[in-house]
N, C-alpha and C positions, 0 to 999 in steps of 0.2 A: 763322542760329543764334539762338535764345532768349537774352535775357538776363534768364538766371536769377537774376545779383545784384543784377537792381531789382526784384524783382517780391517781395510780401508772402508768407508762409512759408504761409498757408493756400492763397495761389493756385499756388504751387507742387506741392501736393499734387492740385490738382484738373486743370493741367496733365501733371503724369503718371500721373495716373491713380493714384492707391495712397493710404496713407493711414498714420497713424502707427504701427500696427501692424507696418507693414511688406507685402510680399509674400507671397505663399503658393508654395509649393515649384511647382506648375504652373505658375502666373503666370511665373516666375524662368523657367523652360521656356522656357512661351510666346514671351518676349521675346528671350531668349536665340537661340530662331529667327528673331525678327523682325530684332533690330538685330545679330545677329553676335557674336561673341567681342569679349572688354573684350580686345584686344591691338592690336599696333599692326601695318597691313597689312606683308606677308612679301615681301618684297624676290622679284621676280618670276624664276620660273625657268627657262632654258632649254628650249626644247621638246626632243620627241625627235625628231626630223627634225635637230635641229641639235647634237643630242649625235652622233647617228650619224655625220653631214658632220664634227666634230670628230675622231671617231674613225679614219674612213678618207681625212684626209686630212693625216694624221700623215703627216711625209716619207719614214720610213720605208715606211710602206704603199703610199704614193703609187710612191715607187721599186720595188716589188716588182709595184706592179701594171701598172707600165707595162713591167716587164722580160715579164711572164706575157704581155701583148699584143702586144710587141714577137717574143716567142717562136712565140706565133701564129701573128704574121703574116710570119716568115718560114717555118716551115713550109707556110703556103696553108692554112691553115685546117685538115690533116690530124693536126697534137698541140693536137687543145682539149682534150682531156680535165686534162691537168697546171694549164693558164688553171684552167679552171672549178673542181679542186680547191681550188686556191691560193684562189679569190674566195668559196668557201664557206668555207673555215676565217678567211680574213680576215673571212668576216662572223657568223662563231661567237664569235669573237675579240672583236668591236666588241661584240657581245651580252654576254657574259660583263664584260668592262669596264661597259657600263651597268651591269649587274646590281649590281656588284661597290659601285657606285659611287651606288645606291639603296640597298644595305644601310647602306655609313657613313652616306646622310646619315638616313633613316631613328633611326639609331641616336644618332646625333647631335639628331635630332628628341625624340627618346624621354626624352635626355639632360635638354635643355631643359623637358619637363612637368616633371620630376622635381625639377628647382629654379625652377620660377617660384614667384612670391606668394603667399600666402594671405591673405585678407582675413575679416574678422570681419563680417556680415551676419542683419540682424532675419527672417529667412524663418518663416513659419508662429509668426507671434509670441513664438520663440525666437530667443535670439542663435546665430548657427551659423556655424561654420569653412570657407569653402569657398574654390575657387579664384579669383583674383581675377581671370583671363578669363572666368568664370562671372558676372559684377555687371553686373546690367544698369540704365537707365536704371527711378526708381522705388525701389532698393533702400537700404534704411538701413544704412549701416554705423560700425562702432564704431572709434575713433580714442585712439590713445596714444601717449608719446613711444617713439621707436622707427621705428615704420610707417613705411614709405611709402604715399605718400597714393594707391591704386590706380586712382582715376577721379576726375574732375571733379565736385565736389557742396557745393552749397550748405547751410552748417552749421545744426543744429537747437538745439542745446546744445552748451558749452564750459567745461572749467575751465581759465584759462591755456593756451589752446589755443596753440602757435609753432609756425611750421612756418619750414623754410629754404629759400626760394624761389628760390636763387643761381641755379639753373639754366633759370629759367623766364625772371625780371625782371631777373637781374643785381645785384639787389639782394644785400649781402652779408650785411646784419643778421637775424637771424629777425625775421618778422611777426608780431604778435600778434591774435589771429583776436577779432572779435565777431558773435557770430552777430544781435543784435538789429537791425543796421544795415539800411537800406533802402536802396541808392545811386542813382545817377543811372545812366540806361541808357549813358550814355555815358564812364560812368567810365573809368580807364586801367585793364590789366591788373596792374598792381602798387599801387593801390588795390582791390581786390577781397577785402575785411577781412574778408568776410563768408561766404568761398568756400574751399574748398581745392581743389587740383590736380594733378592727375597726374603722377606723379612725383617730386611735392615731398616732404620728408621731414617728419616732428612731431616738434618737439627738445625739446619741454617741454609739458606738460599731458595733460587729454582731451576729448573730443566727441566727437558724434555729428552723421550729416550725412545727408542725401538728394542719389542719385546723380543728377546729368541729365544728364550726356554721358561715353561711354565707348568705346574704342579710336581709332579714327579720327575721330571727333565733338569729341573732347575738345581741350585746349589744343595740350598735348603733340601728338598727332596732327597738328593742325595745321604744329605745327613739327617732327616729328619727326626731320628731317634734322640736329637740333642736338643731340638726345638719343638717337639711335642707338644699341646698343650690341649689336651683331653678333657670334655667335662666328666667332670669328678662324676662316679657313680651312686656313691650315699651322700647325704646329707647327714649331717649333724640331727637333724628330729629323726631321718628315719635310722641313724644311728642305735638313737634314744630307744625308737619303740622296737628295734632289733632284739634290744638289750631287755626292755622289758616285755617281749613275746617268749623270750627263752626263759626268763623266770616266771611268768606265767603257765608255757608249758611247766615245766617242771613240777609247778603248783598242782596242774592240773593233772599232768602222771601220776603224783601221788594221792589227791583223791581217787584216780581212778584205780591205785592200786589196792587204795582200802575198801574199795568196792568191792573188786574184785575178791578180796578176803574174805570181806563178810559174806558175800553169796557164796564161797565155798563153806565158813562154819554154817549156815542157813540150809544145808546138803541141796543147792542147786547144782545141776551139770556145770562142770567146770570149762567146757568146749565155749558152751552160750555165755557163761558170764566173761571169760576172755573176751569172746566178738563183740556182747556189748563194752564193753572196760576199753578195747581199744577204737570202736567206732564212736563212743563218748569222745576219747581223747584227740580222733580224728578232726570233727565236728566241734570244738572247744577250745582247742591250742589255737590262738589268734595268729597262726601262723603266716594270714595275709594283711597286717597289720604294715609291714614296709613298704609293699607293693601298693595298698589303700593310698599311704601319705605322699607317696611318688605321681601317684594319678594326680591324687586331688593339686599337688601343686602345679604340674604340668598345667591342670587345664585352668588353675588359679594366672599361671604366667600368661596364659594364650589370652586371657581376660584381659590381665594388665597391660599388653600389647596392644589390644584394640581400643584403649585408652592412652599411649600414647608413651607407655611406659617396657621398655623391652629389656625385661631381664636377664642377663647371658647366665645368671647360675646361680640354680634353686636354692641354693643356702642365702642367698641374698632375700628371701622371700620370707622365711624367719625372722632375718632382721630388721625385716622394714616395720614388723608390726610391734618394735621395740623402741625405733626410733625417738628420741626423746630433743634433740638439734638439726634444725635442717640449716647448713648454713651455704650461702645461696650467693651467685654473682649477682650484679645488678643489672647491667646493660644485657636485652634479649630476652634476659629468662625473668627479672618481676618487669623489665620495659618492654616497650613492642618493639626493639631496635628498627626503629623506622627515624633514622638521624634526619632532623632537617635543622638549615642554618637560621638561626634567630637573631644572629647581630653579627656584623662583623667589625671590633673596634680598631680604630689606626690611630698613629700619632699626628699631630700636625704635620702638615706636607703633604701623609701618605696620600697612598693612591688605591683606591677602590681593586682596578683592572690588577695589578699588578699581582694585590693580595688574592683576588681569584684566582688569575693565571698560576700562582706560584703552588695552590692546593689542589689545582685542577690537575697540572703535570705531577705534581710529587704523592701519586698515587697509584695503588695497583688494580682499585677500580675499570670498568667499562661502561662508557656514555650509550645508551640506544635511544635511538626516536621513534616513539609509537603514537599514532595519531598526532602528530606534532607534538607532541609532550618529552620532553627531557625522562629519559626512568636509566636509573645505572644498576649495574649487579656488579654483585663482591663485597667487600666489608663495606656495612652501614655508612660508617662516618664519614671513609673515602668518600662514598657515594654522594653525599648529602652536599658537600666539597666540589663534585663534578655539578650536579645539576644545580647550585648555588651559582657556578660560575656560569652553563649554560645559559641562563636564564636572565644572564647580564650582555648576552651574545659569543661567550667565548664557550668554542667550543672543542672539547676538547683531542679531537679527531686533526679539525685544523691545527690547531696548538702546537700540536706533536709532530705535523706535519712541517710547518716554519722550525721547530727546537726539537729535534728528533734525539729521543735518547739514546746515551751513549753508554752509561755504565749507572751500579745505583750501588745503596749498603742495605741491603732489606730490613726491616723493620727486627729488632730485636727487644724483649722485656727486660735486657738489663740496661741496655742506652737509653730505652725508651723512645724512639726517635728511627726516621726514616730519610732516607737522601737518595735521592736522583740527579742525574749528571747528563745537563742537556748541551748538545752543540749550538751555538749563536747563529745568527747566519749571517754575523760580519766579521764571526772567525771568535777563538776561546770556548769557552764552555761557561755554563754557569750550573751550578750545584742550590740546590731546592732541598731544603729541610725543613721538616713538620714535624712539631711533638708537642709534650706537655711544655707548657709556659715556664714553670719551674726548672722545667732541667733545659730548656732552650734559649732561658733570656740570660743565664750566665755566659754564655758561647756565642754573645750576639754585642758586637763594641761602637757597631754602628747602627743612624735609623736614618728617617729620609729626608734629613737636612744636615745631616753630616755627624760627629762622632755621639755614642749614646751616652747621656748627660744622666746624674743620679735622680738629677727631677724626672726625667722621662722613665725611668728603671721604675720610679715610686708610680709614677700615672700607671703603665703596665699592669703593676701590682695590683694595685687598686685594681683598675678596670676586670684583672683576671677574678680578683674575690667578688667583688660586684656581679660579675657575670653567676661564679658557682655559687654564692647566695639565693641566685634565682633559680635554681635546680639547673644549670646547661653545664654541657660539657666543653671546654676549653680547650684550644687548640693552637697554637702558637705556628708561621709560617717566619720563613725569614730566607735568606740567599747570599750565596757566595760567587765573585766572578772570576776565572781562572783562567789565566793568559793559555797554558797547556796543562792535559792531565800526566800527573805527577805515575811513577814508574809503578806504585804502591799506593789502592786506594784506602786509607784507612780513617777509620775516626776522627782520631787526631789531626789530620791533615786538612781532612773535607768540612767538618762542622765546627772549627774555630772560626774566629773574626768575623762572624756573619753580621749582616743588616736586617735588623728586624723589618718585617712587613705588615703585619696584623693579628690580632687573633678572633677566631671564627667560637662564637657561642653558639652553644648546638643544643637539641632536645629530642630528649627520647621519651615520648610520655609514659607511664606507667601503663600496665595490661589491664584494664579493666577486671578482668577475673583475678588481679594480683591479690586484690584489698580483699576480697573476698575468701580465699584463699591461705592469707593469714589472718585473717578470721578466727578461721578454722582450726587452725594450727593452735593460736590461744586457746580456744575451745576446747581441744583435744590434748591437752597438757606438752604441746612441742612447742618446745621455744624457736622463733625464725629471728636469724643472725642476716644481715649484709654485707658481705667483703666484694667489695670492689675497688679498681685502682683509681677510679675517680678522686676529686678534690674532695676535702670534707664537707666543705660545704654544700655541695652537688648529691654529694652521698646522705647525706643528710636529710635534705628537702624531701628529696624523695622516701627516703622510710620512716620521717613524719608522715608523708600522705598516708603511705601504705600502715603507719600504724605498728610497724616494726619498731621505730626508736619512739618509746614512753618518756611520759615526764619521771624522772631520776636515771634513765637510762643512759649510757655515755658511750661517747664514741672517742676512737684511738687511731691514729693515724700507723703508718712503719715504720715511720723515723722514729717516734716515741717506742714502739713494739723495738725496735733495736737497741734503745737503752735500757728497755725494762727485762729483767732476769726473768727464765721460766718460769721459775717457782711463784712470782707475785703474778704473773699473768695468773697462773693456775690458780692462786686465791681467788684472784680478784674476775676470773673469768665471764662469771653470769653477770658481772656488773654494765658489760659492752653491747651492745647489739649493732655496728654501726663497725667494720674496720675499713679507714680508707686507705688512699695510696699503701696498699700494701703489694709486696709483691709475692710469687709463687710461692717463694721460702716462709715465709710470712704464716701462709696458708696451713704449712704442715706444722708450725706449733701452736696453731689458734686450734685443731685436730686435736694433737696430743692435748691441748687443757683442758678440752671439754672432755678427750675420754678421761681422764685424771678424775674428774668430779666423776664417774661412774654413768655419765651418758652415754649412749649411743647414739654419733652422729652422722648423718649425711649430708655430702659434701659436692657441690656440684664445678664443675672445671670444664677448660677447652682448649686449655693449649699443651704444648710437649709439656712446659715446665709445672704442670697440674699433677702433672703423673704418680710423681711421688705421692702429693695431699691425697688425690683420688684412691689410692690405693692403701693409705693408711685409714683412712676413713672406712667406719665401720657400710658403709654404703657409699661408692663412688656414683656419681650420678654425671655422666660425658654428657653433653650437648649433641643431640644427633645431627642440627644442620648446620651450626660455627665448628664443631669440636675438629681438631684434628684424630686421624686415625691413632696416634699415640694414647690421647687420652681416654678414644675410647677402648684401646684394648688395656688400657691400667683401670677400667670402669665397672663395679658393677652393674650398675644400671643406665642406658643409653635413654633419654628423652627423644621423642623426634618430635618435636616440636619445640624444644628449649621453654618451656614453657614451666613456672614456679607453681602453678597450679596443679601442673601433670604431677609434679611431685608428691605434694598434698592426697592425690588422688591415688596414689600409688601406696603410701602408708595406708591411707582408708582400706586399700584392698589386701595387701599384707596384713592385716588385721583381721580380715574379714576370711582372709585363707587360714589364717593358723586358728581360726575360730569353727569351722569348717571341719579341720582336722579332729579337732576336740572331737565336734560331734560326731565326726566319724568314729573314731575310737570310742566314744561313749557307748553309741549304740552297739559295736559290734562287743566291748565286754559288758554290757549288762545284761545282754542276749546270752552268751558264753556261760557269766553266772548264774542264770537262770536257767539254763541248761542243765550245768554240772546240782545244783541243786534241786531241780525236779529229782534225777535218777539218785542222788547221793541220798535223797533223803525214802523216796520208794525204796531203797534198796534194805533201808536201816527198818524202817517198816512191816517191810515183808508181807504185800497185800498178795504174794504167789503169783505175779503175774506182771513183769516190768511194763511199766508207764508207753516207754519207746524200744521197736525193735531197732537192731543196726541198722537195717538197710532207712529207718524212718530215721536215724539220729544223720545219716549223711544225705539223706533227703535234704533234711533241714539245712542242715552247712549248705548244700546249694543253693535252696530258694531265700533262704534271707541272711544271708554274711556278705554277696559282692553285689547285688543290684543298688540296693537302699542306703549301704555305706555311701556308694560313688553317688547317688541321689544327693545327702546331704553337701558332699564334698562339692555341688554346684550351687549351692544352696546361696541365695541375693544375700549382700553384705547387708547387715543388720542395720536400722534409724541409728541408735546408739551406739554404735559401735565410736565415733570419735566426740564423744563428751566422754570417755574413761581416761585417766592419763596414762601414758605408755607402760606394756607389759615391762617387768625387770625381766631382761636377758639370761639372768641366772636364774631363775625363779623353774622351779621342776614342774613337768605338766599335770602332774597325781599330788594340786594341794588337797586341804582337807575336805574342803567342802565338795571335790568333784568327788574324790574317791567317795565318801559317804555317798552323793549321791548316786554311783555305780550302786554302790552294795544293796543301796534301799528299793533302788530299783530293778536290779536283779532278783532281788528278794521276792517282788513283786510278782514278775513274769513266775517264778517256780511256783509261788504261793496259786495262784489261780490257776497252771496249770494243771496243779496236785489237787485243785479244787474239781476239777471236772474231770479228773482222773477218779475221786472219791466219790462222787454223785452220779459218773458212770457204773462204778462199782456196787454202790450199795442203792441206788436208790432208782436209777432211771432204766437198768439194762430188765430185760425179759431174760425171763430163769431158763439157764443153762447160757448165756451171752454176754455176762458180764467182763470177761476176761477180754472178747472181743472189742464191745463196746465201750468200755473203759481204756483202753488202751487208743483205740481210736478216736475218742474228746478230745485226747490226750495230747495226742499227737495235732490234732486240729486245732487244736485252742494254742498251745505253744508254738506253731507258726503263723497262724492268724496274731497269736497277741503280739510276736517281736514285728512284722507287717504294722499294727497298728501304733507299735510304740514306736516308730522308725517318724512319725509324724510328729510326735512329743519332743524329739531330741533338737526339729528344729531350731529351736530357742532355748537355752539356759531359762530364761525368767522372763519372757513374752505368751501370754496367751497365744495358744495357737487358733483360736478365732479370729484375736485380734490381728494377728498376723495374716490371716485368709488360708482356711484349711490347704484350698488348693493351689496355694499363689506360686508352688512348685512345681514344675509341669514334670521335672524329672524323677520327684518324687513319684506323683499320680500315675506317672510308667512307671517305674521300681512295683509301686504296692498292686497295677493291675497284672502285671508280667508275673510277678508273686503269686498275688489269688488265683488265678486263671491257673497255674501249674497245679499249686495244691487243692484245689477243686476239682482239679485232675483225678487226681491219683485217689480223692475224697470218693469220687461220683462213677465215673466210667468201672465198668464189671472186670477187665480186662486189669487195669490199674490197679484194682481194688484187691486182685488175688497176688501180687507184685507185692503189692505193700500192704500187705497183711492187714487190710482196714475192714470194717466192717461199714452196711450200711446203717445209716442214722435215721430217727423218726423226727418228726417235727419239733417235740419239747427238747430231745437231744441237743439238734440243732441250733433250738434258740439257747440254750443251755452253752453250748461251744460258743456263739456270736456274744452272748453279753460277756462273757467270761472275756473274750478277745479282745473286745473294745474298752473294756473296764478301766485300762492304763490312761486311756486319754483323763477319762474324769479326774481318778488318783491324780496323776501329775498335774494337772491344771490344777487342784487343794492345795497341793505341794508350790507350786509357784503361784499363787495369792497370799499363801502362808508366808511364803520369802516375802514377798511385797511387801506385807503388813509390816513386818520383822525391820526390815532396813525403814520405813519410813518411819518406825517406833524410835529408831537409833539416830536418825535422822533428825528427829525433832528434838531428842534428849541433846 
C-alpha cells in the first residue's frame, strides 16, 4: 500500500495519473473497470450445488424419499413409476424455492442501490453527483459537514475541515484535518491530519480531496470486519411466522401420526399409510411461510420506492403500518422550500445595497444566469438572499470579485449563525454574519447612525415578530470591520461588536399536497406534530394553514422545552402539535415522550445532529435531497423527495403490505387445514380407499401454496385501509377473529372436498370405478376449491365483486398457471396414469366445478354477515 500521507500533493497527482481538473467521464470508466466498485467485498454466497443439498435434505424430504425407495424396494422394482414421480416434484419443489429465494435476495439487492451514498466528484471539470461505488482511485471529490467520507483521500484544500474518526482510531474527539502537512511515512493511523477516510464522518467544515484507495484497498477494507453493517436476514414478522411454522408443523406431525395409527389398527398396509402420513405432512407443514413474507415485503419495498419512499430495512415495513406520530420538519418537507425574500426591514439610515451585499457574500450558495433570470443552487434561503440581491443589480460573482473571500466559520446548529471574512480593497477585512435575529441582535452594539440605542433593539424586535406573525422566516445580517485578521479565527472574536444591517423576511409557501396529506393522517388515526427551529410565530401560521395546530392545541418553543422536566413533557405530550426553535437535542426527548405514551413514532431529520432523534425513532425518515449522508445512514427510511406527503403515502402502503401478508398466510393455512382434514377425517372413516394419493397430496403443495400466495402478496392497497387507526405494535397476528376465520374456512375447503369424495363414491362412479372416480373429484375439487378461495382472501370484509373479480392481474396468472397444470394431469392419458386419476363424465364434472367454486358464494354470506354485525354495533 502507498503512503499517500507522506508523499508531496504534486506527486500525488503524478502517481495517479490525473490532475486538478479532475477525471474525465471515460477515464471514471476506465478505472472503474480496472480497480472495481468503491464498495466493500460481498460476503460470499452459497453455491448452487449446495442450495440444492440444503433443499433436499430438509428432513422432511429426506423422510419422503426414503419412504418412495423403501416403496420400491419392496415392490421389486415393479411400482417405480409413483418413486420417480415423487423425485421429480421433489425436485420442481427445490427449484421453485431457489427461485423463490433469488427473487428476495435480488430484490433486497435492488433495495440496497437504492439507498447507498452519493458522493459529490470533479468529472469532466464539473462538480457532479454520482454514486459513491462509482469513485475511483484519481477522483476529486467535494467534502462538508454531513458526508460521509466515501473513500480513502488525501486532502487538497480545507476550511475547518473535522471529521469523527471514532470508528476507525477509537479516538472520540473530532480531528481537525490540515491538508498542507507532509508526514513521516511511518506515522500512526490516527495521525493522518492530512487524510480522510472511509467511513468517517465531516462534523464541521469543507474540502476537497484526491481519492487513492477505494473499496477493498481502503482503510476500512482493510478492517471491515469492525465496520460491517449487513442487512439483517430475518425480520422480526418473519421471525414470528418461523416460530409459528414449527408449531404448526409439529401440530401437523402429529395428526399425521394418528393417522398413521389408525390406518394401521384399520389393517391397511403400513408401507402406503407411511407415504401417505409423510406426503400429508410434506404438503401441509407451512414450511414456506418465512420465504412467502420475505417476498411479499421485498416487492412491498420495490412499491414504496417508486413512490418515493426507499426503505433500507424490511423491518421498518412492520412498523410503518403502526405508526401512530409522524413528527415532521417544516421547511422542504410540508413547504416547497422555494425561499424568496418578501421584505427586507432596516432601521433609519440603513441602506438597502448594503443589507443585499452583506447576504449575498455571507453565503455558501451559487448565482447562475439562465435566460437572463437570476436562479441560484444550494440551500434555499442562501439562495433567495443571492437572487434578492441580484435583482437589485448586485451580483454576486462581481461582489466576490471587488471582496474576495478570505476565511469563513461555517454555519453551525449550536451558534446558529454563519461568517464570512472578506478582503476590502482599500486594505482590512470585513467579517459578514447572518443568523436568527434572536441570537444575532445581542452581538450587534451598533446600527447605521452610530451606537445601537434600546429603542432601536425594541423596533428590531417588533419588526422580527411582525415579520413571523406573517408566516416568514427571519433573517438577521449585520458586519464587522477588522484592521487585520487576528492569529485565531474564533467566535468570540469575529461575531462580537457587530452593526446591524437588516433583516430579510422570507417565504416558503406550504406544498399543496401538505394539507391534503394531513388530511389523511387525521383520518387515519396518525397524529402530525411540526418541529421546526423556526420562530413561533412562523411555525405557527403555517400549521394553522395545514391544519396540524387545532383550536386547543398548543405550541412550545426549546427554551421552554429546557425548563420543563421530562416527566411533564411526557404527560403533557399529545397536548403540542407545534415545537419551535428547538434544536436537535430537543428532537430526541420530544421521541422519547411520545414513545412513553405507547406510540410509534416517525421522525423525519437532515442534519448530522438528527442522527441520534433518527435513530431513536421508531421510523427515521432522512431527507434524500437536503439530508446529509450522516442522517441518512442513522435513517430508516430515506424520502427522495422530502416530501410530508411521501411519508403519509408510505404508512398507507406499510399498511397495506402487512395486510398483504395476512392474506398470504391466510390462504395458505386454511388451504393446509383443509388439507389435513379432508385425509384426517377419510382416514377416521374408513371408505377403503384414501381421498388423495401422495404423489396427488405433493401435486397439490406445488400448484397452490407458492403461485396465489405471492398473487395476494401484490395485491392494491385497500380504499379503507387508512380510515382504521393504527395497528398496536404488540398486538399478535392470530387475534380471534382471524384464527376463527382460518378454522371456518378450512373447514370449508375439507367439508366440500369430502363432499365430492362421497358422491364420487356412492353415487356418481359406474360399478366397479368408484375408488378411481372418487378419489379423483377429490383430488380435483380440493385444488380447484384452494384456486378459487385464493380470490376470497383478497379482502377480509370487501365483496369480491365489489372489489372487481379481476382487478388482480397477478392473481388471474396465479389461478390460470394453476388450472392449466391441474387440467393437466386431470385430462391428458399420459398424465392421467402418473397421477393416478381417472377420467370424468359430464355430471362428475359439473359435480367437481360447483363443489370448487362453492367457497366464493360461502364467503361473500360470511362477509355480508360481518357487515350487517358491525353496523348493528355501530348503531347500538
Amino acid at each position: 500500500m502507498n503512503n499517500w500521507h507522506s508523499m508531496p500533493q504534486d506527486r500525488l497527482f503524478e502517481e495517479l495519473e490525473t490532475r486538478p481538473q479532475g477525471l474525465t467521464a471515460k477515464q471514471g470508466k476506465d478505472r472503474l473497470d480496472r480497480y472495481g466498485p468503491n464498495q466493500l467485498p460481498a460476503p460470499k454466497q452459497a453455491s448452487l450445488l449446495a442450495r440444492i443439498l440444503a433443499q433436499v435434505t430438509d428432513p422432511m424430504i429426506v423422510v419422503l424419499l426414503a419412504a418412495a425407495g423403501l416403496s420400491l424396494a419392496v415392490s421389486g422394482g415393479k411400482d417405480w413409476l409413483d418413486g420417480a414421480i415423487i423425485l421429480v416434484i421433489v425436485v420442481v419443489n427445490s427449484v421453485l424455492s431457489i427461485s423463490q429465494e433469488d427473487r428476495a435476495q435480488q430484490a433486497l439487492e435492488e433495495l440496497q442501490k437504492l439507498s447507498s451514498p452519493m458522493a459529490q466528484a470533479l468529472r469532466d471539470g464539473r462538480q457532479t453527483r454520482i454514486q459513491a461505488s462509482e469513485l475511483v482511485p484519481g477522483d476529486i471529490i467535494y467534502l462538508e459537514a454531513g458526508d460521509l467520507v466515501p473513500a480513502d483521500a488525501r486532502l487538497l484544500s480545507s476550511s475547518r475541515l473535522q471529521t469523527d474518526e471514532s470508528a476507525m482510531t477509537g479516538e472520540s474527539a473530532p480531528v481537525e484535518k490540515d491538508p498542507d502537512l507532509v508526514l513521516a511515512p511511518d506515522a500512526p493511523l490516527g495521525d493522518w491530519v492530512n487524510m480522510v477516510l472511509s467511513g468517517t464522518l465531516v462534523t464541521a467544515g469543507r474540502g476537497t480531496a484526491l481519492v487513492c484507495a477505494t473499496g477493498a484497498d481502503s482503510q476500512m477494507g482493510h478492517i471491515a470486519g469492525m465496520l460491517s453493517d449487513q442487512q439483517e436476514g430475518t425480520t422480526p414478522l418473519q421471525a414470528r411466522m418461523a416460530e409459528i411454522s414449527q408449531k404448526l408443523s409439529f401440530l401437523c406431525l402429529c395428526v399425521c401420526a394418528v393417522m398413521f395409527g389408525v390406518g394401521l389398527l384399520q389393517g391397511k398396509q403400513m408401507l402406503d399409510m407411511f407415504l401417505t402420513a409423510v406426503s400429508l405432512a410434506v404438503a401441509a407443514i407451512p414450511e414456506g411461510l418465512p420465504a412467502i413474507v420475505t417476498i411479499v415485503l421485498a416487492l412491498g419495498v420495490g412499491r414504496m420506492a417508486k413512490r418515493g419512499a426507499i426503505v433500507k430495512k424490511l423491518p421498518a415495513v412492520e412498523t410503518l403500518g403502526c405508526a401512530g406520530v409522524i413528527c415532521s420538519d417544516k421547511t422542504g418537507t410540508l413547504t416547497q422550500n422555494r425561499m424568496t425574500v418578501q421584505q427586507l426591514w432596516l432601521l433609519p439610515g440603513g441602506h438597502r445595497r448594503d443589507a443585499l451585499t452583506g447576504g449575498a457574500l455571507c453565503s455558501d450558495a451559487r448565482l447562475e444566469w439562465r435566460a437572463g433570470a437570476p436562479i441560484a443552487s444550494g440551500d434555499p434561503t442562501e439562495g433567495a438572499l443571492l437572487v434578492a440581491a441580484a435583482q437589485e443589480g448586485l451580483d454576486q460573482h462581481k461582489l466576490e470579485e471587488a471582496m474576495p473571500r478570505a476565511d469563513e466559520l461555517p454555519f453551525d446548529s449550536t451558534r446558529k449563525r454563519m461568517s464570512t471574512i472578506h478582503a476590502l480593497p482599500e486594505g482590512g477585512y470585513r467579517v459578514y454574519v447572518k443568523g436568527a435575529p434572536d441570537v444575532l441582535l445581542p452581538r450587534c452594539t451598533q446600527g447605521p447612525q452610530g451606537p445601537l440605542s434600546s429603542d432601536d433593539r425594541g423596533r428590531i424586535t417588533a419588526a422580527n415578530e411582525e415579520m413571523a406573525r406573517k408566516a416568514l422566516r427571519v433573517l438577521a445580517v449585520a458586519y464587522r470591520d477588522l484592521a487585520f485578521l487576528p492569529a485565531q479565527l474564533t467566535p468570540q472574536l469575529l461575531e462580537d461588536n457587530l452593526t446591524f444591517l437588516g433583516l430579510f423576511g422570507l417565504m416558503d409557501p406550504p406544498r399543496p399536497e401538505a394539507k391534503l396529506a394531513v388530511a389523511r393522517c387525521h383520518q387515519a388515526g396518525v397524529r402530525p406534530v411540526m418541529i421546526t427551529g423556526d420562530h413561533r410565530a412562523t411555525a405557527s401560521a403555517v400549521a394553522r394553514e395545514l391544519d396540524i395546530l387545532r383550536p386547543g392545541d398548543l405550541t412550545v418553543t426549546g427554551g421552554e422545552l429546557d425548563f420543563m422536566p421530562q416527566e411533564v413533557l411526557e404527560e403533557d405530550i399529545d397536548r403540542f402539535s407545534v415545537f419551535a426553535r428547538v434544536s436537535p437535542e430537543h428532537k430526541m426527548r420530544i421521541v422519547k415522550a411520545w414513545q412513553k405514551r405507547g406510540l410509534v413514532v416517525a421522525m423525519t431529520g437532515d442534519g448530522v445532529n438528527d442522527a441520534p432523534a433518527l435513530k431513536a425513532a421508531d421510523i427515521g425518515c432522512a431527507m434524500g435531497r437536503s439530508g446529509t449522508d450522516v442522517a441518512k445512514g442513522a435513517a430508516h427510511m430515506i424520502l427522495t423527495d422530502d416530501n410530508f406527503s411521501t411519508i403519509v403515502a408510505a404508512i398507507e402502503e406499510g399498511r397495506g403490505i402487512y395486510s398483504n401478508i395476512r392474506k398470504a398466510i391466510h390462504y395458505l393455512l386454511s388451504c393446509n387445514i383443509g388439507e389435513i382434514f379432508t385425509i384426517f377425517t377419510a382416514t377416521l372413516l374408513d371408505f377403503g380407499v384414501m381421498p388423495l394419493a401422495p404423489v396427488q397430496l405433493l401435486w397439490l403443495n406445488l400448484v397452490t401454496d407458492s403461485l396465489p400466495a405471492l398473487a395476494l402478496g401484490v395485491e392494491p392497497v385497500e380504499p379503507g385501509v387508512m380510515d382504521q387507526p393504527p395497528r398496536d405494535a404488540r398486538a399478535g397476528l392470530f387475534d380471534g377473529k382471524f384464527t376463527l376465520r382460518l378454522l371456518w374456512q378450512g373447514l370449508m375447503v375439507g367439508v366440500l372436498t369430502l363432499g365430492a369424495y362421497f358422491l364420487g363414491f356412492t353415487r356418481l362412479a359406474a360399478p366397479g370405478m368408484e375408488g378411481p372416480v372418487a378419489n379423483t373429484m377429490a383430488f380435483a375439487t380440493l385444488t380447484l376449491c384452494q384456486l378459487f378461495h385464493a380470490f376470497n382472501v383478497r379482502s377480509e370484509d370487501r365483496s369480491l365483486f365489489a372489489m372487481g373479480p379481476l382487478s388482480n392481474p397477478a392473481m388471474n396468472r396465479a389461478f390460470l398457471a394453476g388450472l392449466g397444470l391441474q387440467l393437466a394431469v386431470l385430462l391428458v392419458p399420459p398424465l392421467q396414469s402418473v397421477f393416478s386419476t381417472a377420467s370424468l363424465d359430464l355430471y362428475q364434472w359439473l359435480t367437481v366445478l360447483l363443489l370448487s367454486m362453492a367457497p366464493i358464494p360461502i364467503c361473500e354470506v360470511g362477509k355480508a354477515r360481518q357487515k350487517h354485525r358491525t353496523r348493528q354495533k355501530a348503531a347500538v
